[in-house]
C-alpha positions as CSV (number, residue, x, y, z in Angstrom):
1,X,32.5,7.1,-3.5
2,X,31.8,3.4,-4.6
3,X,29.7,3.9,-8.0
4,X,28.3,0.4,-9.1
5,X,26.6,0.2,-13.1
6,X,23.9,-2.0,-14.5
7,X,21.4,-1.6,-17.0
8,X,18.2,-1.7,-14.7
9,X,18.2,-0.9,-10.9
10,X,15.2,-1.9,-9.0
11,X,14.5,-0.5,-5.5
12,X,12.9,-3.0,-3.4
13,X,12.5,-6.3,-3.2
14,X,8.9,-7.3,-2.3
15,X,6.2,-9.0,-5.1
16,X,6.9,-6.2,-7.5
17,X,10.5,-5.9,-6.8
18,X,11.5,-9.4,-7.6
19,X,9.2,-10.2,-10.8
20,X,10.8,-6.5,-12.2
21,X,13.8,-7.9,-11.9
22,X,13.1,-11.2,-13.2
23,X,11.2,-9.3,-16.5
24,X,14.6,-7.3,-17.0
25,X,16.5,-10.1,-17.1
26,X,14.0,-12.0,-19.4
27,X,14.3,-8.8,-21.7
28,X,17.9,-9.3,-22.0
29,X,19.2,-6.3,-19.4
30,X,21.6,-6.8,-16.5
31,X,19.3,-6.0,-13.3
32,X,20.5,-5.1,-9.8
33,X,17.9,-5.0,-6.9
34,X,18.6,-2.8,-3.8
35,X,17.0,-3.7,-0.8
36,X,16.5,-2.5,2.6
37,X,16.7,-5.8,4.7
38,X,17.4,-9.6,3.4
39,X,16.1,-9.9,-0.7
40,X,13.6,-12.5,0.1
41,X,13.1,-12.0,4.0
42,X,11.5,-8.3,3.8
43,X,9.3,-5.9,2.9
44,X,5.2,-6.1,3.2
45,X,4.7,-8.8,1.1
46,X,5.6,-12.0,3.3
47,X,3.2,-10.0,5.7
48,X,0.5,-10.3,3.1
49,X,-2.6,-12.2,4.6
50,X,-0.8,-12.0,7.8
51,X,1.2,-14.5,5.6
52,X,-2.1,-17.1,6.0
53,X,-4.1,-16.6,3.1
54,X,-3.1,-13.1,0.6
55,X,-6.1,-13.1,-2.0
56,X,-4.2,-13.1,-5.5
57,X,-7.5,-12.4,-8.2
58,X,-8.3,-12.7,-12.0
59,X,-11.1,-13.1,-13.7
60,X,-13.6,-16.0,-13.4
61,X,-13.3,-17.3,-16.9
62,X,-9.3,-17.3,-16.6
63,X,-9.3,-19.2,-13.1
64,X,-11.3,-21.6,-14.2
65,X,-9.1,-22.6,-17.2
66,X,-6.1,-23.4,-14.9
67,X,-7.6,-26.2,-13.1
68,X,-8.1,-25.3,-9.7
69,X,-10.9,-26.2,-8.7
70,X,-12.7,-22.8,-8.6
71,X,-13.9,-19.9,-11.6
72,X,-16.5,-19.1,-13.4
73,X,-16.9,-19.9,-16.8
74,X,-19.1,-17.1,-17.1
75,X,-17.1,-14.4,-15.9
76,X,-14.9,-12.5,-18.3
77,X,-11.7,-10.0,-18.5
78,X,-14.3,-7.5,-19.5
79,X,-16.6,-7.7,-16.6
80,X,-13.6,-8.0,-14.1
81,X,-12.6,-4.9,-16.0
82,X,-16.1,-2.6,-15.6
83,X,-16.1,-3.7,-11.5
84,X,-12.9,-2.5,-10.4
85,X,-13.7,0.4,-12.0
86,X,-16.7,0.8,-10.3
87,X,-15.2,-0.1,-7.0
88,X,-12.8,2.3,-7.6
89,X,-16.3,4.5,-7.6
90,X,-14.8,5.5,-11.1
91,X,-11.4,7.4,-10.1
92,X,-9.3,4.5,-11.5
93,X,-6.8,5.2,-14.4
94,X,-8.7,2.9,-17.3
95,X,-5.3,1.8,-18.8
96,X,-3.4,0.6,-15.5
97,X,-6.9,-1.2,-14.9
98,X,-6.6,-2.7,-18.6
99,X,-2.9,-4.2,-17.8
100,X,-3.9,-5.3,-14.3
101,X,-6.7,-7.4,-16.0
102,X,-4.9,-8.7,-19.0
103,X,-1.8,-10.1,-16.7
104,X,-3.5,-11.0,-13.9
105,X,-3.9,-14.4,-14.9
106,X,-0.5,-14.8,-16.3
107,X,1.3,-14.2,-12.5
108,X,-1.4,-16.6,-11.0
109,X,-0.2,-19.1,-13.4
110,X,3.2,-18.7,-12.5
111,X,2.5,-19.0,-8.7
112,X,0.1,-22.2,-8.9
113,X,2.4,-24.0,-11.9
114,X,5.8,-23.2,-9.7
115,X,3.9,-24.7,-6.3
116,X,2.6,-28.0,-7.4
117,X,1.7,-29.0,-3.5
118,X,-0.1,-25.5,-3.3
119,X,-3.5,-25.9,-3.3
120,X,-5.5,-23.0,-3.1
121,X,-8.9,-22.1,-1.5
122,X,-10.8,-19.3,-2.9
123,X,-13.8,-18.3,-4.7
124,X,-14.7,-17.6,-8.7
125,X,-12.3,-14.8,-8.9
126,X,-9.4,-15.2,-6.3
127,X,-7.6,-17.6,-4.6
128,X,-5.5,-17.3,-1.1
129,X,-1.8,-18.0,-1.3
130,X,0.8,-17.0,2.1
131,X,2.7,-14.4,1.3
132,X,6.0,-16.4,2.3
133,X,5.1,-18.6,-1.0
134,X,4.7,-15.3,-3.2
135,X,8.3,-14.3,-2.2
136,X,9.8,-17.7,-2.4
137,X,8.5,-18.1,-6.0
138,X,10.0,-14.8,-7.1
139,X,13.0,-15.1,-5.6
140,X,13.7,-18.9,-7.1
141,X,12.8,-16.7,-10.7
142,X,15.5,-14.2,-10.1
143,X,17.9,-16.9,-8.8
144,X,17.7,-18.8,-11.8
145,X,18.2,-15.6,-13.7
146,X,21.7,-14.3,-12.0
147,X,20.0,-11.0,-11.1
148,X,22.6,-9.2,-8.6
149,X,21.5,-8.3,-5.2
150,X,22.8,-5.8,-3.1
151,X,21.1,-6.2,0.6
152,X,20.5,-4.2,3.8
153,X,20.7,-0.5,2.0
154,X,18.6,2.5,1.8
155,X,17.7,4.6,-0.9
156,X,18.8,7.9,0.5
157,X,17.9,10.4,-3.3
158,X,17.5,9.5,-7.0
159,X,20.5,11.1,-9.4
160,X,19.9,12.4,-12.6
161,X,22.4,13.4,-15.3
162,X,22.6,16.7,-16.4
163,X,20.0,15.9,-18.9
164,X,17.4,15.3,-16.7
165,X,16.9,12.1,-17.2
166,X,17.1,9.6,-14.1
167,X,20.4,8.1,-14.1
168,X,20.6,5.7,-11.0
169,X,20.1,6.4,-7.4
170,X,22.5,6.8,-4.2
171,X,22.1,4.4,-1.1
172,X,23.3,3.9,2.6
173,X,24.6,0.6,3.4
174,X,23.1,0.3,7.0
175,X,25.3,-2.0,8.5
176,X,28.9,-0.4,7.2
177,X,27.6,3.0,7.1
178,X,28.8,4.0,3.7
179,X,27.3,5.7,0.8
180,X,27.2,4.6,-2.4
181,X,25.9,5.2,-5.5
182,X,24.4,2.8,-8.6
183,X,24.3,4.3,-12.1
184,X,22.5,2.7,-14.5
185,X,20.5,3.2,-17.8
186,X,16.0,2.6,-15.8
187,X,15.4,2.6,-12.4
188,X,12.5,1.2,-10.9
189,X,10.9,1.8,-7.8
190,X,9.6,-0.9,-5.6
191,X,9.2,0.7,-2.4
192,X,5.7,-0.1,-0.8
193,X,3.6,2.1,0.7
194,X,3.9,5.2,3.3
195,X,2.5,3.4,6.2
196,X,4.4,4.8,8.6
197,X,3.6,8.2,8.4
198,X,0.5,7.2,10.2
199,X,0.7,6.4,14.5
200,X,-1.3,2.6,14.1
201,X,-0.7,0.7,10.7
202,X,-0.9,-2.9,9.8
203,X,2.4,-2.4,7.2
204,X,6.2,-3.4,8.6
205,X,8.2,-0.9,10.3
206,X,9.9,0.2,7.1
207,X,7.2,1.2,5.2
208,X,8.0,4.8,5.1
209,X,7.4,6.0,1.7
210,X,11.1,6.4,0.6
211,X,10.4,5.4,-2.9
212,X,7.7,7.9,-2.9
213,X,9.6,10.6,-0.9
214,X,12.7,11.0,-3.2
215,X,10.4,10.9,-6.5
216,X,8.8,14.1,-5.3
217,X,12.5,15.4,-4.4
218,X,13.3,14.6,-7.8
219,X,10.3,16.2,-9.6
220,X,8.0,13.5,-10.2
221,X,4.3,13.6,-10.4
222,X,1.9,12.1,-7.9
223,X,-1.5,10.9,-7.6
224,X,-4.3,11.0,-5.4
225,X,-1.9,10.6,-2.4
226,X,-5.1,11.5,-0.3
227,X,-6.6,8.2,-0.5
228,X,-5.7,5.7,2.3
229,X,-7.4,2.8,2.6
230,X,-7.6,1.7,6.6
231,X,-8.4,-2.1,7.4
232,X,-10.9,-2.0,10.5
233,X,-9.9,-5.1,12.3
234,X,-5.9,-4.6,13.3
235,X,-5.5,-5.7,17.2
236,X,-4.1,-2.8,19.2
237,X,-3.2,-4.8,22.3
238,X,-1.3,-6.9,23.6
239,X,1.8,-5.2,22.0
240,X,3.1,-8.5,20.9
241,X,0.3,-8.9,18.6
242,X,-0.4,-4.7,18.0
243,X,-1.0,-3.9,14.1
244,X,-1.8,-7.6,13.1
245,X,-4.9,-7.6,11.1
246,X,-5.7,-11.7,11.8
247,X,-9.5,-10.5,13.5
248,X,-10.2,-8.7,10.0
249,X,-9.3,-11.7,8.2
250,X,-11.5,-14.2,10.2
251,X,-14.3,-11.6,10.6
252,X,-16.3,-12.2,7.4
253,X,-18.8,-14.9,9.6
254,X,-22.1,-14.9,11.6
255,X,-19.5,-15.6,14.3
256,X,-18.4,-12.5,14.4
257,X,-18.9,-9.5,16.2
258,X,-17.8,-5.2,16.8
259,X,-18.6,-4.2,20.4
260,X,-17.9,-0.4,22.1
261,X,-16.4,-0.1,26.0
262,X,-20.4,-0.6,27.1
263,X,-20.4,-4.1,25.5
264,X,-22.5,-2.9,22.6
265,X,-22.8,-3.7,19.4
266,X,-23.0,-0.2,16.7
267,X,-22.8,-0.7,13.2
268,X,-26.6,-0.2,12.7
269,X,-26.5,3.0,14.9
270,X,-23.5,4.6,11.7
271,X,-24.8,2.3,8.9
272,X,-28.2,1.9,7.3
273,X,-29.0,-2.4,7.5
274,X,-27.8,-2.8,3.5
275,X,-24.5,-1.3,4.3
276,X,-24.1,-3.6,7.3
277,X,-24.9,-6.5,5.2
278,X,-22.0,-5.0,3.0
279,X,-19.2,-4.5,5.9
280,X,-19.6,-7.7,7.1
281,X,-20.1,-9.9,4.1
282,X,-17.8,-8.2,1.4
283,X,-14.5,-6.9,0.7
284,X,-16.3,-3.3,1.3
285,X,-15.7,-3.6,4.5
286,X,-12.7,-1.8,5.2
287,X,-14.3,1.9,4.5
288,X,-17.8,0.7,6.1
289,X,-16.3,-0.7,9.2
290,X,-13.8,1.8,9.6
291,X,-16.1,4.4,9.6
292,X,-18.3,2.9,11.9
293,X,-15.8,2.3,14.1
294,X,-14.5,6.3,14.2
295,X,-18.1,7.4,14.5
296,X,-18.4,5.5,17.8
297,X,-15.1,6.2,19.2
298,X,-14.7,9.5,18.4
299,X,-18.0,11.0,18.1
300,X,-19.9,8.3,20.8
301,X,-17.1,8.4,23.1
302,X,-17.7,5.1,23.4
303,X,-13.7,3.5,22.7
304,X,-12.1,1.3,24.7
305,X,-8.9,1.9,27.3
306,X,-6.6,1.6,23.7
307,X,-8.7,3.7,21.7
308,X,-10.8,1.3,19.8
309,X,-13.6,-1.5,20.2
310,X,-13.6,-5.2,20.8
311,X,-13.6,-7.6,18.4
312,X,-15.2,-10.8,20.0
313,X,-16.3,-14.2,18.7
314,X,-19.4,-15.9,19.9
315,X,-20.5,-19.4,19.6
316,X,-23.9,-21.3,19.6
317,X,-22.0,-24.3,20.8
318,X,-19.2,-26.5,20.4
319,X,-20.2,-27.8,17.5
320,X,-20.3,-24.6,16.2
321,X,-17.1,-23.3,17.1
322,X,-15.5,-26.4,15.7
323,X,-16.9,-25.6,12.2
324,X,-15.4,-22.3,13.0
325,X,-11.8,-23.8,13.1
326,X,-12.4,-26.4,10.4
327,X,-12.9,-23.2,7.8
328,X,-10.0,-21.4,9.7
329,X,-7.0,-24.4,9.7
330,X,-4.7,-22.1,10.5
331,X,-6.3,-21.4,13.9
332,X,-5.8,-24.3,15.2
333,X,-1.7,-23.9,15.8
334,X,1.0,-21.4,16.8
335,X,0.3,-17.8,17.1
336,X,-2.9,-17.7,15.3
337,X,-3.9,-20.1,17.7
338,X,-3.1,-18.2,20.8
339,X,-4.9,-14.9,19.6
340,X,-8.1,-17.1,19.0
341,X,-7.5,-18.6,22.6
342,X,-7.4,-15.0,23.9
343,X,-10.5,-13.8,22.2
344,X,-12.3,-16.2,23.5
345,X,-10.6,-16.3,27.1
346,X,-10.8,-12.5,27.5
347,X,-14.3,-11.6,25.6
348,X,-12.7,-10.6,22.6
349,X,-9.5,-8.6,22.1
350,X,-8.9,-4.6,21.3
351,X,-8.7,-3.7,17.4
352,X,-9.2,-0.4,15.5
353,X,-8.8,1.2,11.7
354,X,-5.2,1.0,11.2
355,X,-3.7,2.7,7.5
356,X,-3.3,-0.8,5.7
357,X,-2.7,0.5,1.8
358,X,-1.8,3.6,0.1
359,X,-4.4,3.9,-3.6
360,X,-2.4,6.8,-4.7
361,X,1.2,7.1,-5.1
362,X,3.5,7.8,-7.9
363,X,2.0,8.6,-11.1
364,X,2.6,6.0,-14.0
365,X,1.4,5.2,-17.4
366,X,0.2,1.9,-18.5
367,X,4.0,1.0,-19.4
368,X,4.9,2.1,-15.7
369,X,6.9,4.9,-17.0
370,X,6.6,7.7,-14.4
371,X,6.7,12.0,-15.1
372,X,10.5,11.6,-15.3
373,X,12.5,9.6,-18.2
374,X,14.2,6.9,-17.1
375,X,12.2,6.3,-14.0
376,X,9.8,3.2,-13.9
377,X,7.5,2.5,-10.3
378,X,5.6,-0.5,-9.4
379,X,3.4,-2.0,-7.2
380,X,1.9,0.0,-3.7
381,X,4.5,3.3,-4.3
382,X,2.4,4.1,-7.4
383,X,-0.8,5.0,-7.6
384,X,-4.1,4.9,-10.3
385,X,-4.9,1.3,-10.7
386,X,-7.5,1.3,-7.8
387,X,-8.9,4.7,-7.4
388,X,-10.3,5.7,-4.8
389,X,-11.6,2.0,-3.2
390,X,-8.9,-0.9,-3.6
391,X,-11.3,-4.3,-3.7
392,X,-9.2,-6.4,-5.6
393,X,-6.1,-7.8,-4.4
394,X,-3.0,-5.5,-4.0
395,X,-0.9,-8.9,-4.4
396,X,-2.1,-9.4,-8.0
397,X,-1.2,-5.4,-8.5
398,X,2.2,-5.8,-7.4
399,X,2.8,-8.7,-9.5
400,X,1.2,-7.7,-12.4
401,X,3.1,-3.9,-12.4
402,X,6.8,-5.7,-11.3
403,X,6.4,-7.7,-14.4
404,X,5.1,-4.6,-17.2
405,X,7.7,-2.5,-15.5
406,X,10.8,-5.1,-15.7
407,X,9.9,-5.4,-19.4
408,X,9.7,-2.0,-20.2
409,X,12.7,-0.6,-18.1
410,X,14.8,-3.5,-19.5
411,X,13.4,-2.1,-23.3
412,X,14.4,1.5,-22.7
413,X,17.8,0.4,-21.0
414,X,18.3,-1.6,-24.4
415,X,18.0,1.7,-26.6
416,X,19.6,4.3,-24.1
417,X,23.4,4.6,-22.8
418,X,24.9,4.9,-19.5
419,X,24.7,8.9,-18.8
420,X,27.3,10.4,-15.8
421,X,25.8,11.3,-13.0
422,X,24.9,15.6,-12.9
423,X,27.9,16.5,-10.2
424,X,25.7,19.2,-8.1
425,X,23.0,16.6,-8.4
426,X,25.6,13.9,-7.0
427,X,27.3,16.5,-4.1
428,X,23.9,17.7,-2.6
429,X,22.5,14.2,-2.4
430,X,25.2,13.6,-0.4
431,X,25.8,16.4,1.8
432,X,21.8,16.2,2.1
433,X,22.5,12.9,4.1
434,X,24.6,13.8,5.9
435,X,22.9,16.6,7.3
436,X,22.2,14.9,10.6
437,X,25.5,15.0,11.0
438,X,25.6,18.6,10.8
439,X,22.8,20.2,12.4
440,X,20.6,20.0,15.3
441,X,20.6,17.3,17.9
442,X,17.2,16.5,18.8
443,X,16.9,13.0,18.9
444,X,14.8,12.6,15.3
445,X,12.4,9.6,16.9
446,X,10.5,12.6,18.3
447,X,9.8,14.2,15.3
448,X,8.6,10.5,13.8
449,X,6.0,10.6,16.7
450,X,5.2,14.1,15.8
451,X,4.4,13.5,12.5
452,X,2.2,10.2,13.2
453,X,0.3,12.6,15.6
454,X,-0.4,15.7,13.2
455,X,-1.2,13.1,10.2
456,X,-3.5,10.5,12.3
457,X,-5.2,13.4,13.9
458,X,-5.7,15.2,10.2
459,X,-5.9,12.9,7.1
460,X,-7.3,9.9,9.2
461,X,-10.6,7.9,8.4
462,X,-12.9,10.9,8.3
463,X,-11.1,14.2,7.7
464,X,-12.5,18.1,7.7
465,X,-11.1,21.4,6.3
466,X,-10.5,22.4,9.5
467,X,-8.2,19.2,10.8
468,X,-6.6,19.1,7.4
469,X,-5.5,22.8,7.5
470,X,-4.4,22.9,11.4
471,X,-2.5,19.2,9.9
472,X,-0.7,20.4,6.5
473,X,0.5,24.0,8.7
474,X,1.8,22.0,11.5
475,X,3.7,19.9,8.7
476,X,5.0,22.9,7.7
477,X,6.5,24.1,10.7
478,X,8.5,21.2,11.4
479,X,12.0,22.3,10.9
480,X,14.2,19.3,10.4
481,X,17.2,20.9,10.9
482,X,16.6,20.9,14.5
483,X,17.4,17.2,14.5
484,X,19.8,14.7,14.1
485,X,22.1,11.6,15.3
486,X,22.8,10.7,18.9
487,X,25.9,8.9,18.3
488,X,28.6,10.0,16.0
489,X,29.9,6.2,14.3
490,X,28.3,5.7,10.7
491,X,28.0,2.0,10.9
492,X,24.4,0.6,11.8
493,X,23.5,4.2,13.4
494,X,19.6,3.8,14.2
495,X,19.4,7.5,14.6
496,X,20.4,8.2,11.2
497,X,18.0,6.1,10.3
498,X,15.5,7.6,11.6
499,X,16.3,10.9,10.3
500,X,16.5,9.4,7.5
501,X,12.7,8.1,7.8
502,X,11.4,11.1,9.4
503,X,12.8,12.8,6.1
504,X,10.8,10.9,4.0
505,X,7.5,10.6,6.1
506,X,7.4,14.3,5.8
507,X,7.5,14.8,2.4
508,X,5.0,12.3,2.0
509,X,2.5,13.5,4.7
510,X,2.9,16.8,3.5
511,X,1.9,15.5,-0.2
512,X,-1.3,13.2,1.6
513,X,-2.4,16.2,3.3
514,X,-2.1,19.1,0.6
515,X,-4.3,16.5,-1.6
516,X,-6.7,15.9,1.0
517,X,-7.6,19.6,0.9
518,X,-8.3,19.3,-2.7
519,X,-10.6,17.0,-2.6
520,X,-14.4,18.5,-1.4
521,X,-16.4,15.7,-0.9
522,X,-16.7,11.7,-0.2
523,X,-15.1,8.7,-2.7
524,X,-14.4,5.5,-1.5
525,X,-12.0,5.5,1.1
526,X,-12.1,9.2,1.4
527,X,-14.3,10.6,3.5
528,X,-15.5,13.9,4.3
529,X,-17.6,15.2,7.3
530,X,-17.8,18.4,5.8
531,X,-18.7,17.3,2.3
532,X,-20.4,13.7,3.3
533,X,-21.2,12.9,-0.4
534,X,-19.6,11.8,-3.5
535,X,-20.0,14.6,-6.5
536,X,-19.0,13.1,-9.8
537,X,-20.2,16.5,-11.3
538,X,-17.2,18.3,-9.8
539,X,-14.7,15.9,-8.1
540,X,-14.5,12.8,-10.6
541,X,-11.0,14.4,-10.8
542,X,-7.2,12.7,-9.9
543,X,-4.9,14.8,-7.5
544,X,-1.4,15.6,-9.0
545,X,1.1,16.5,-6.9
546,X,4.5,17.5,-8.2
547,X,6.7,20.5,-6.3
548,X,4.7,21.3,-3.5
549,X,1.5,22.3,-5.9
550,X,-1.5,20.4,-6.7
551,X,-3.9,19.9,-9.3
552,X,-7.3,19.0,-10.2
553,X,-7.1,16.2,-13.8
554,X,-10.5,15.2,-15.4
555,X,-11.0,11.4,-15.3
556,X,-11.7,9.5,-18.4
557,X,-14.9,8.0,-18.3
558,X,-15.8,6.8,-22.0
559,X,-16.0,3.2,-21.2
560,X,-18.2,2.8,-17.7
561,X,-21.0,5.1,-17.8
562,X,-20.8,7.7,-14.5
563,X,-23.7,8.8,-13.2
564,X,-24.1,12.5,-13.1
565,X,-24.9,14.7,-9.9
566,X,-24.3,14.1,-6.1
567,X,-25.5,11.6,-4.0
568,X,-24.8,10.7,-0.5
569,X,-21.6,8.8,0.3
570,X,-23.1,5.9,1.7
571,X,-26.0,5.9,-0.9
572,X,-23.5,6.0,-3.2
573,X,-21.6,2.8,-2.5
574,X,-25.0,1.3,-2.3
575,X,-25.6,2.4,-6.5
576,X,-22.2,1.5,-6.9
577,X,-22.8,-2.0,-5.4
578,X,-26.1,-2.5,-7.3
579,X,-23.9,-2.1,-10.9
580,X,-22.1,-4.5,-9.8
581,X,-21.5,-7.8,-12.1
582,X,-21.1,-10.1,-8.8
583,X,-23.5,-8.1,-6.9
């Protein structure tokens, strides 16, 4: 077997791929990324504000002092600080919320001083930069650097040494078909979220949780893997446009409005008039809107032929809709401009919740070192930084977490040697690939639509005891053994592939769903019918998940006062909103 070394791998090559790698190198370590596709043509992150307008945020104060245009001089790190906290309806991890605010101005910088022609829109505390620009910056940074890239290869396991301690990972090169393995001293994992495991999501079709998948093969600990936050305007049909989330983006307007199959408007009918205000003016939309939206579809009855409702535009006149487009440029050309041609030829177009980002993941410290030594995550695969609500931008996150965990892999790669791969580790990582060679022949693309079913129908946006139980045991009795490739040849075999991702989307689903069942009651983007209300006497707990258990850890609270007792989950957001610094 090919065995490359380096000092720091990194695994993925999104946002927080490419500024890890950039960090390592700046901290004086030889990096390598591995990446599924092209290094600076895929991944979620040229997708990123449907690659229009991707909110990157810091504080006020900080914005302000680089010139823009926009900030607040009265806005500080410290009250950026207490509201994502208490967006995160207090679940966050206080130290990954520290680093995310202490940095986040330092990656804006980099962005708007490497793109002098860039020139942002935003408000006080974030500005909207394509996603295609985000990449293109990062990848001139690790350019410039000599970071080695090895493309189109998927992480099949991580390898340890016989110590324990991470030592590298093993890949398939999807076009050749080989297997190979990259020893090195850190590894950091870059994956992106689990999209995937769910049947509609607005995330890229490789999104399956690998980097997440083979740290619970390896031992690692998780975090609140039940929370999933759903974005409420993703267009279902036509096909060419299904999971594109361009209606939620454009849908923060007077213009804009949610109608079931009887041409009705519902929100008031779910929401009381404040939380209307809310979905349709701020960034607490997603969880509001979403809600609404599964209240009338699968509780009204009221969905349309594609399982949703209709998200229309409506004009006083022309001079009206011109001001429309004069806000929204980008409407005016291309694609964008023929799905705002078919809203308004058709009466609006079909959209629904869609799973749009994963708030728990891989469990991390402030330094992004995970449960295991020699393992470092960053960005969407880990979780903590939001809690149980992500408000602020998952651009800045990614950023801001590929740059601590760059410089700290690259620091414990410069005091630790190159350990040998444990050779039981090595041979069942291996032969566990090639499984699908071995066993069953069902073709593995059904068992990827079976689990989309059983985890869309059970840890969706409002989930019950009794769904989430029927859910995790159906998980369960999916034998994967039963399934495998379709053709024999190893080079570019889509089947294996999708063995391959089925694979992983179990052990993820299986991880979402035994920490949905945890969880008895209502926080953020977690919603309970059962238990429809937020209990911070009982729950203001994190999930762990590590080996097929989970746990129940107390939440630090010493610096953002939580109020005691329950209260109702949508009178809860309102309190929470009313704390607010901004509100």
């Amino acid at each position: 077997m090919r065995t490359i070394t380096t000092d720091v791998l990194i695994v993925g090559s999104g946002g927080a791929g490419l500024r890890a790698a950039a960090a390592a190198a700046d901290g004086g370590a030889k990096a390598l990324i591995v990446c599924k596709g092209k290094v600076n043509r895929s991944g979620s992150t040229l997708l990123a504000g449907a690659n229009v307008s991707a909110d990157v945020m810091c504080d006020g104060r900080s914005m302000a002092s680089m010139g823009i245009g926009i900030g607040d001089e009265n806005d500080s790190k410290e009250k950026f600080y207490k509201d994502i906290i208490l967006e995160g309806v207090w679940l966050n991890d206080r130290g990954l919320v520290k680093q995310y605010v202490e940095n986040a101005p330092t990656v804006i910088r980099e962005i708007v001083e490497n793109n002098k022609n860039l020139h942002p829109k935003g408000d006080d505390r974030e500005i909207g930069i394509p996603g295609s620009t985000i990449i293109d910056t990062y990848y001139k940074m690790i350019r410039e650097r000599n970071v080695d890239v090895v493309e189109d290869s998927s992480l099949l396991d991580l390898l340890k040494a016989s110590d324990g301690t991470v030592a590298g990972a093993l890949f398939l090169d999807l076009i050749h078909g080989e297997i190979f393995a990259v020893n090195a001293k850190a590894t950091v994992l870059a994956t992106g979220g689990m999209h995937n495991c769910y049947s509609f999501t607005s995330g890229t079709t490789g999104l399956v949780g690998e980097g997440q998948a083979a740290a619970i093969r390896a031992g690692a600990e998780m975090i609140d893997m039940e929370m999933v936050t759903f974005c409420p305007g993703v267009i279902t049909h036509p096909m060419k446009w299904r999971g594109s989330i361009l209606p939620y983006i454009i849908h923060t307007n007077d213009q804009f409005r949610l109608k079931n199959a009887d041409g009705e408007e519902f929100m008031a009918k779910h929401l009381p008039q404040s939380a209307v205000d809310l979905a349709l003016h701020s960034e607490w939309n997603k969880m509001l809107l979403c809600y609404a939206m599964h209240k009338e579809v699968n509780q009204e009855g009221k969905g349309d032929a594609y399982g949703g409702v209709t998200f229309d535009l409506e004009f006083k006149d022309e001079e009206d809709e011109q001001a429309f487009l004069d806000h929204y440029p980008f409407l005016k050309t291309g694609t964008c401009n023929e799905m705002f041609r078919y809203i308004k030829d058709h009466g609006g177009i079909p959209v629904y919740g869609a799973a749009h980002y994963f708030d728990g993941g891989i469990f991390v410290d402030p330094s992004f070192a995970t449960s295991l030594e020699g393992l470092f995550a960053a960005g969407e695969c880990t979780g903590g930084t939001f809690g149980s609500n992500r408000v602020s931008a998952a651009t800045t996150q990614m950023l801001v977490q590929g740059l601590e965990a760059g410089k700290s892999a690259a620091a414990y790669a410069a005091g630790a040697e190159l350990k040998a791969f444990c050779p039981v580790c090595l041979e069942k990582a291996e032969k566990d690939a090639l499984r699908p060679f071995e066993e069953g022949k069902e073709d593995p693309r059904k068992l990827k639509k079976k689990i989309n079913e059983i985890v869309s129908a059970g840890a969706g946006v409002v989930r019950d005891e009794k769904g989430m139980t029927e859910a995790l045991a159906a998980l369960e009795a999916q034998d994967l053994s039963a399934y495998g490739v379709t053709v024999d040849t190893r080079a570019y075999n889509r089947s294996w592939m999708d063995w391959l991702e089925s694979r992983s989307m179990l052990t993820c689903s299986k991880a979402i769903l035994a920490s949905s069942l945890m969880r008895k009651e209502s926080r953020g983007v977690f919603i309970r019918s059962d238990y429809f209300y937020t209990d911070n006497d009982e729950y203001l707990v994190s999930t762990r998940y590590k080996d097929g258990r989970v746990r129940l850890e107390p939440v630090d609270q010493a610096d953002v006062p939580v109020p005691a007792g329950r209260l109702g989950y949508i009178e809860n957001i309102e309190d929470v909103i009313k704390r607010l610094s901004y509100s």
